[in-house]
C-alpha positions in Angstrom: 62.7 118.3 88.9 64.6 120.2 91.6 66.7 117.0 92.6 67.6 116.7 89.0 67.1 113.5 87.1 67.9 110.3 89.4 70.0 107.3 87.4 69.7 103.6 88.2 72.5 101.4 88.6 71.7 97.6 88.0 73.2 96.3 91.7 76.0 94.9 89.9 77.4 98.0 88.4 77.1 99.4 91.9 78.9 97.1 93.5 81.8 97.0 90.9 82.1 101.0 91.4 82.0 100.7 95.4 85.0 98.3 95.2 86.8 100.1 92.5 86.6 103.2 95.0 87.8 101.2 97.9 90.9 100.0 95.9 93.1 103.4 95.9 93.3 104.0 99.5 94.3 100.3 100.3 97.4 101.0 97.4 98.2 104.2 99.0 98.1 102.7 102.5 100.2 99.4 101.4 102.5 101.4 99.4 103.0 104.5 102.4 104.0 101.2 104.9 106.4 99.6 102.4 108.1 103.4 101.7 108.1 103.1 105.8 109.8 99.9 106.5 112.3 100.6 103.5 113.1 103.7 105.2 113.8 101.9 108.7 115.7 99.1 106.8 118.0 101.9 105.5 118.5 103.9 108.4 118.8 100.8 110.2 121.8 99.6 107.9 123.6 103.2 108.0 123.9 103.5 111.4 126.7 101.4 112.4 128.2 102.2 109.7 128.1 105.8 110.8 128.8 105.2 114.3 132.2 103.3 113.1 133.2 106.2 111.3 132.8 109.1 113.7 134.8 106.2 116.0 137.9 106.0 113.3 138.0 110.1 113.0 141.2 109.8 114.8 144.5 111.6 113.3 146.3 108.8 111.1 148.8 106.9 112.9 152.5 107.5 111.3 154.1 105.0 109.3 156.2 102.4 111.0 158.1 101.4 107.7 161.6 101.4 107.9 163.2 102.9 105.5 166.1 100.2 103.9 169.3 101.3 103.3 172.2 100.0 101.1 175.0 98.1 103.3 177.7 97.1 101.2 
């Protein structure tokens, strides 16, 4: 009785509970690669965006409006 007692499994019982374990780390892997090519879609989409901008960082140009005056 050192080993304790031992358990049988019918084989199909043992085969649900080896693909229940084999299930999580296929999620985690599928959801870790969509959280990855979200992330590149995003960046991807920002940087021109950002690029334009630190191009338009210029000083405002002044206003060429004339300014109408009243002949009579």
């Amino acid at each position: 009785m050192a080993d304790g007692p031992r358990f049988e499994l019918p084989p199909h019982r043992r085969d649900f509970a080896e693909r229940r374990l084999a299930k999580p780390p296929r999620a985690f892997a599928s959801f870790i690669e969509v959280v990855r090519r979200t992330n590149d879609t995003v960046h991807g989409a920002t940087e021109p965006a950002t690029s334009s901008r630190m191009r338009s960082t210029r000083a405002p140009r002044a206003s060429t409006r004339c300014s109408s005056t009243a002949e009579t």
